[in-house]
C-alpha positions as CSV (number, residue, x, y, z in Angstrom):
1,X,144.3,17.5,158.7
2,X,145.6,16.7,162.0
3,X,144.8,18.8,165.0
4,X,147.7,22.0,165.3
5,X,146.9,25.7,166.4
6,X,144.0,27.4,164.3
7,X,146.5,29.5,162.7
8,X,148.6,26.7,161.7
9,X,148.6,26.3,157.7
10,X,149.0,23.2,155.7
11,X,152.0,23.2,153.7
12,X,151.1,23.1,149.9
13,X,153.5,20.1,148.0
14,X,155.4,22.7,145.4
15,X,156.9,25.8,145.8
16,X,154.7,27.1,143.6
17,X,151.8,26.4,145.9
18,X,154.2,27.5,149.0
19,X,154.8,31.2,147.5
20,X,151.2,31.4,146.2
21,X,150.2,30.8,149.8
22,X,152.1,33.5,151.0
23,X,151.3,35.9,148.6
24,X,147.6,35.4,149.7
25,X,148.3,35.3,153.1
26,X,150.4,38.8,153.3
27,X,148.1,40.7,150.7
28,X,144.5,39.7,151.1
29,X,142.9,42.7,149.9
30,X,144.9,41.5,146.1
31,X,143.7,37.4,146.3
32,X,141.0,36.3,144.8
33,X,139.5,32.3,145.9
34,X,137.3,30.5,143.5
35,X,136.0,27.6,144.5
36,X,133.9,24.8,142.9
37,X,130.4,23.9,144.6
38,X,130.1,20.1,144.7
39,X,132.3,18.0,146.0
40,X,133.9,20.5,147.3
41,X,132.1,23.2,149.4
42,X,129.0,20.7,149.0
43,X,129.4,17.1,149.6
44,X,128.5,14.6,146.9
45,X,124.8,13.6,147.3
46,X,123.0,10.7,146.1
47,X,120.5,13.0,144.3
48,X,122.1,16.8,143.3
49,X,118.5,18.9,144.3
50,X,119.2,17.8,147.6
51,X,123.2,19.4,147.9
52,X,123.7,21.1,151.1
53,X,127.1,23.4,151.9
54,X,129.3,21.3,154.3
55,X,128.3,22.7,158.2
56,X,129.9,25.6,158.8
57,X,131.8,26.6,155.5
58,X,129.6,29.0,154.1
59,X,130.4,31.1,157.5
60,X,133.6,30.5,157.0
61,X,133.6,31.7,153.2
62,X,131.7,35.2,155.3
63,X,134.6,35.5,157.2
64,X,137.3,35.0,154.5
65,X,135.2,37.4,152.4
66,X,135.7,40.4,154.5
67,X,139.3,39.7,154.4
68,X,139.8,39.0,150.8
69,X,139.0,40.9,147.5
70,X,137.6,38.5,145.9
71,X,135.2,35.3,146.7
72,X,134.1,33.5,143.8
73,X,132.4,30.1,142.8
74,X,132.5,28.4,139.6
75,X,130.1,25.6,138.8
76,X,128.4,23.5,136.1
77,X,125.2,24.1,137.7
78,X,122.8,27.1,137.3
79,X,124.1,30.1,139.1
80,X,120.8,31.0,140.9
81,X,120.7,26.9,142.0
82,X,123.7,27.3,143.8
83,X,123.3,30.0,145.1
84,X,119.8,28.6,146.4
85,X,120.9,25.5,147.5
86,X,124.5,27.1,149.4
87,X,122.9,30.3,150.8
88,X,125.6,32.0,149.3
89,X,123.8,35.3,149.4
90,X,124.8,35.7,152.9
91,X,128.7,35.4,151.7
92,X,129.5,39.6,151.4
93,X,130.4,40.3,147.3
94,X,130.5,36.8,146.4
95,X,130.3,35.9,142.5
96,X,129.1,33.1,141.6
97,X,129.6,32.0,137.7
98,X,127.5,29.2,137.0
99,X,127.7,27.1,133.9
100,X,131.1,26.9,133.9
101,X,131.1,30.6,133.3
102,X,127.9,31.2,131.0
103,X,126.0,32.7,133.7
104,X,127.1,35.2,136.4
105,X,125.4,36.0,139.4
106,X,125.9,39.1,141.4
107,X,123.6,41.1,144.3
108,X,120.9,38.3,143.4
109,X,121.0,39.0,140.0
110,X,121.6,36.5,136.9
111,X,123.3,37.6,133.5
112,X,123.6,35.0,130.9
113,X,123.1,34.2,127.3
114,X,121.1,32.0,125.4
115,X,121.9,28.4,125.4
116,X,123.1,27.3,121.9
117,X,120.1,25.2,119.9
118,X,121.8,21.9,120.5
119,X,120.6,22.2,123.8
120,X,117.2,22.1,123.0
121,X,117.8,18.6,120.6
122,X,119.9,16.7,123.6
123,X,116.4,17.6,125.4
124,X,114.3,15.9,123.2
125,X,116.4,12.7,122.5
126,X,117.8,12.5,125.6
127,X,114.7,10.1,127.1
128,X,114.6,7.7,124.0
129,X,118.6,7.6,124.4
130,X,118.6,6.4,127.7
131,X,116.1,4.2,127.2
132,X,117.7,2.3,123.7
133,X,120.9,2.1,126.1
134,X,119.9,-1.0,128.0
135,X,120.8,1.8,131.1
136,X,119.4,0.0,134.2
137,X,117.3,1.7,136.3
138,X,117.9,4.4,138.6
139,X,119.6,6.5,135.5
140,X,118.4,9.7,135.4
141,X,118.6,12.5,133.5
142,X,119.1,16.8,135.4
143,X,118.0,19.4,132.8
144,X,120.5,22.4,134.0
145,X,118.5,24.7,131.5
146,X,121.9,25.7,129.1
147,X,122.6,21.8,129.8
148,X,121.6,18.2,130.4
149,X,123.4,15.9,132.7
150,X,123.0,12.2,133.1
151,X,123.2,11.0,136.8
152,X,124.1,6.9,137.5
153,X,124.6,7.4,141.0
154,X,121.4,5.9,142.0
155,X,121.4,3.3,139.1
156,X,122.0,-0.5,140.4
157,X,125.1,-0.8,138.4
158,X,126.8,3.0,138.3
159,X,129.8,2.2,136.3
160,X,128.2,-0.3,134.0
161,X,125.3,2.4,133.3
162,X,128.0,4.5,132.6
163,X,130.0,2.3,130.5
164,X,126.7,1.5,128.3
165,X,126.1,5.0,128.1
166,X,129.4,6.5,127.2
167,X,129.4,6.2,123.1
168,X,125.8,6.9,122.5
169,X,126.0,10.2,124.9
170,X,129.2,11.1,122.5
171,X,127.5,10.7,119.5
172,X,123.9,13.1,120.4
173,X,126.8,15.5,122.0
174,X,128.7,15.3,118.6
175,X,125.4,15.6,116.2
176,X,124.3,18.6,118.8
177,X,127.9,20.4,118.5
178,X,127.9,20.0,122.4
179,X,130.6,19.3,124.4
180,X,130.1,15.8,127.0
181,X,132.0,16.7,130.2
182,X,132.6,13.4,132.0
183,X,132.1,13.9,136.2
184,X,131.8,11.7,139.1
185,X,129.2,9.0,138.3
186,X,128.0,11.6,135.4
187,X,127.9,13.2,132.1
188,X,127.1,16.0,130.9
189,X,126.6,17.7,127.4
190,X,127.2,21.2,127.2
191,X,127.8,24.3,125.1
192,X,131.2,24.4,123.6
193,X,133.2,27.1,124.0
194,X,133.3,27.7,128.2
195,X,135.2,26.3,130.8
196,X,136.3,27.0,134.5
197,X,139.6,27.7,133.4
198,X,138.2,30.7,131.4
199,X,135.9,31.7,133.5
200,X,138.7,31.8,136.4
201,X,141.0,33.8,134.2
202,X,138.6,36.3,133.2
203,X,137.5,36.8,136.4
204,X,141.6,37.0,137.4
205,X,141.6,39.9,135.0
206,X,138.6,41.5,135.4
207,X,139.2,42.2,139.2
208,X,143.4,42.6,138.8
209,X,144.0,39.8,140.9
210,X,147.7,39.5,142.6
211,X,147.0,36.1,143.6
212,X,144.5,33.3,142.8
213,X,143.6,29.8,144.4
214,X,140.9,27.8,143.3
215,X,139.6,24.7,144.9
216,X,137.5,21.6,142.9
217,X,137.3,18.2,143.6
218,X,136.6,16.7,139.9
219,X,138.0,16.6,136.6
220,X,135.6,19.6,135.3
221,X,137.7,21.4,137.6
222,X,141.1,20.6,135.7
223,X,140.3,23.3,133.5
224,X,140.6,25.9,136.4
225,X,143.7,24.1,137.4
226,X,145.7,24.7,134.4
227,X,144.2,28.1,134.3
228,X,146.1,28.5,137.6
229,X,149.3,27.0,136.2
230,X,149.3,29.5,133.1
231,X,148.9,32.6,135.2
232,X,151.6,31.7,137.4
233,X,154.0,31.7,134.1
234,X,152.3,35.4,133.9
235,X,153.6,36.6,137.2
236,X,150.3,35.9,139.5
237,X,151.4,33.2,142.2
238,X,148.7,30.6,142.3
239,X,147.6,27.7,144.4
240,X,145.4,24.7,143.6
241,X,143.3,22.5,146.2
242,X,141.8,19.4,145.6
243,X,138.8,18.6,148.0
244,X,139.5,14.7,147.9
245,X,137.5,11.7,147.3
246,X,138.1,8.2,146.5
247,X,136.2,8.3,143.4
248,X,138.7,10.8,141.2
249,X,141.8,10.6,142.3
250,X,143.6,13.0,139.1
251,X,142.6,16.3,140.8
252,X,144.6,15.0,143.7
253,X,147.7,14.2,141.7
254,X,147.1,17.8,139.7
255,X,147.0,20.0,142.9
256,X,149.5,21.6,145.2
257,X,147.7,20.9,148.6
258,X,145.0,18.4,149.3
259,X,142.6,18.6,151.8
260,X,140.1,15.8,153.2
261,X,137.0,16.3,151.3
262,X,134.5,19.7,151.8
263,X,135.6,19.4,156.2
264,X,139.0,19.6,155.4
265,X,138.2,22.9,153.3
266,X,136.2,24.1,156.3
267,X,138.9,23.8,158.2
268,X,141.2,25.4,155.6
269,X,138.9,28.8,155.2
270,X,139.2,29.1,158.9
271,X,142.2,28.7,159.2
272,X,143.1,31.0,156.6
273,X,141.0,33.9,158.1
274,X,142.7,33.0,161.6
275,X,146.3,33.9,160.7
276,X,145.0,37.2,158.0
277,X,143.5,38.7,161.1
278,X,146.5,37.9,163.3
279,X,148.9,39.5,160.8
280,X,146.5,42.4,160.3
281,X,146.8,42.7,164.3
């Protein structure tokens, strides 16, 4: 984002994005931000236990939040492990929904279901799986609790491990009536049934949102993108943001305003909270 008063917005590509951006901007206390976790207010790390928020940006989600009525963050991952990992306790009122909207955590308490019994099956095949896949090493697998995700990242060949394991991870997910959610350098199988575009429009209705913006940088977030799309046809202006990477470039190509990776949201949240206060005077 190139250097311009701390104020200064970027301009969103449609005029959908352009009015939802206004909308937010002139009535705060009726927005409500989502935002995905990584990739996009964490960068991507070789190994997820050791995400970290981007410097600066969960201050900047503090700020926004007293501004704001409503700060939220919808990942894959547990809701308490975010929320661990980002410090977001220190973000005032935040709600964070965490396996893609199975779990909800609020004033440092989790809600949540059971996971469906398929989980526990992908957990006990998973191992040989890998194994029998010819995989090569540095595959590894993140139990999420309510799901399981295989990591290539690390592996010597990530897109070949993925390529070998793409069909046999389809058929456990199919035998376990799980759903395999395809990431960057991962999959995952998970319970059927919840995404982030759900668990964005609930959370729209729940709080009587007059505007909504979510940000994600992968193609689990595409949900919450289209989620965005089909409350704008109900009357609530919306904005997407893509937190961009070279590795997925469709979230880009999906999104109203792209901004360079978790810094250029950073940047973004400040600015944001820079020109609410000035019109609040």
């Amino acid at each position: 984002m190139p250097s311009s008063p701390a104020d200064t917005l970027p301009v969103p590509t449609t005029e959908a994005g352009r009015a939802a951006l206004a909308a937010l901007v002139s009535d705060p206390s009726g927005a409500l931000v989502a935002f995905d976790f990584d990739g996009t207010l964490a960068p991507i790390v070789a190994d997820p236990r050791d995400s970290a928020p981007q410097p600066g940006i969960v201050e900047a989600l503090a700020a926004l939040a007293s501004r704001l009525g409503t700060v939220a963050v919808i990942t894959g991952r547990p809701a308490a492990t975010v929320v661990r990992l980002g410090g977001l306790e220190r973000v005032p009122g935040i709600v964070v929904l965490g396996h893609y909207g199975a779990e909800r955590w609020t004033d440092g308490r989790v809600v949540a279901a059971d996971p469906p019994p398929g989980v526990a099956l992908v957990r006990e095949e998973l191992p040989a799986l890998i194994d029998a896949s010819g995989a090569p090493s540095g595959t590894w697998i993140e139990d999420k609790g309510r799901s399981l995700a295989v990591h290539t990242r690390r592996a010597e060949d990530p897109e070949r491990a993925l390529e070998l394991l793409s069909g046999p991870l389809s058929a456990l997910a199919e035998r376990a009536d799980l759903q395999v959610e395809p990431g960057r350098l991962v999959i995952e199988l998970r319970p059927q049934g919840v995404d982030k575009g759900a668990a964005l429009t609930s959370l729209v209705e729940e709080r009587s949102a007059r505007s909504v913006l979510f940000a994600g940088d992968d193609l689990g977030d595409l949900p919450a993108f289209a989620a965005v799309a089909a409350l704008r046809g109900q009357g609530v202006p919306g904005l997407t943001v893509c937190s961009s990477s070279d590795e997925v470039t469709a979230v880009a190509d999906a999104a109203d305003l792209v901004v360079p990776g978790p810094a250029g949201l950073t940047d973004l949240l400040g600015r944001l909270t820079t020109r609410i206060r000035g019109l609040a005077g």
